[in-house]
Structures are given as structure tokens and as C-alpha cells.
N, C-alpha and C positions, 0 to 999 in steps of 0.2 A: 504494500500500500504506500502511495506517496505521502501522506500526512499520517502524524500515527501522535497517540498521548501514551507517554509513560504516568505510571500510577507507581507510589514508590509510600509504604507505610509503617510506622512502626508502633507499636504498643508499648508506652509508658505510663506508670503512676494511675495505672487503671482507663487511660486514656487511648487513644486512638487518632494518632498525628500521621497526615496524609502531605503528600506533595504529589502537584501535578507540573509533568512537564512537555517540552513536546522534543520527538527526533531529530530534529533540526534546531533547536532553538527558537525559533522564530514564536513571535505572539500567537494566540488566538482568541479572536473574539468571544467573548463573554457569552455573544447568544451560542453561538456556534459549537464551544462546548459545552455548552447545557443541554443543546442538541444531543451532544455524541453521551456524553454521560450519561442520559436521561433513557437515551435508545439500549445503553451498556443494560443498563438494570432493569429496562425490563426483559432483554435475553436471559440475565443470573436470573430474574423472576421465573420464566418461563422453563431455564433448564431444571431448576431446584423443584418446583414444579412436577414437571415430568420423570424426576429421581424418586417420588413418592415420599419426599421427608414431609413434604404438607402440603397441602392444595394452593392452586398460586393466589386464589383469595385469601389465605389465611397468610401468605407469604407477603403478600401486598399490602395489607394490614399491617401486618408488621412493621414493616416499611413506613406506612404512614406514621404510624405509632412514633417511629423512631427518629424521624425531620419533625413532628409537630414539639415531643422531646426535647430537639437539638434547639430550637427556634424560640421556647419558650425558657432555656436555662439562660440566662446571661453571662454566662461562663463559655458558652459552649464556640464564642467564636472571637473570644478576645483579644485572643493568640493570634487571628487570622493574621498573615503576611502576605500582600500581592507584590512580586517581583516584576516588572516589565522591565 
């Protein structure tokens, strides 16, 4: 693929610290990867899903569960760092 996102994460202090980048360096638009992220998870929906660990509604649920979560702690993105 010409364009590609690396995802690169680690687990600390009970946390879950993410960096996104891209193969080339180069920016991408905010909408654009919202796009690709947003199409990413619901494939992981979809395969996890079809793996039989739980139905993809109860999968997706979850999911929600876990951005409404993220969105409502005031901690959860204080940390954030945008590199351009």
C-alpha cells in the first residue's frame, strides 16, 4: 500500500499510551485518519465477531462503553501530544 499508519503502544501504570504515525513521515489529515481508524475497528469488530468470543453487538457496545468512558474522565487525554 502507498500510504500506511503505524500504531505503536504501550501499557503503563495501568494505562494504555498509543502513538500514531505514518510510513513516510509525512502529515495526515485529521478527517482522513479518522476515516482509516474508524474503518480499522470496525474490521477488529467484525473479525472478533466472527471468532465467536461475542456477538459484534455486544462487541460494539463495548466499544461504545469505552470512548463514552474515555470522553467523560478528564484525565483520559491530558497527556494528549500532537507532533506535526
Amino acid at each position: 500500500m502507498e500510504k500506511g499508519i503505524l500504531i505503536g503502544y504501550e501499557i503503563r501504570d495501568g494505562r494504555m499510551y498509543f502513538e500514531l504515525a505514518t510510513k513516510n513521515g509525512k502529515h495526515i489529515p485529521h478527517h482522513e485518519l479518522l476515516s482509516v481508524v474508524t474503518g480499522a475497528l470496525g474490521m477488529v469488530i467484525r473479525m472478533s465477531g466472527e471468532k465467536g468470543h461475542k456477538t459484534e453487538g455486544e462487541i460494539f457496545r463495548d466499544v461504545m462503553n469505552h470512548l463514552t468512558n474515555e470522553f467523560v474522565n478528564p484525565d483520559s487525554f491530558k497527556d494528549l501530544e500532537i507532533k506535526r
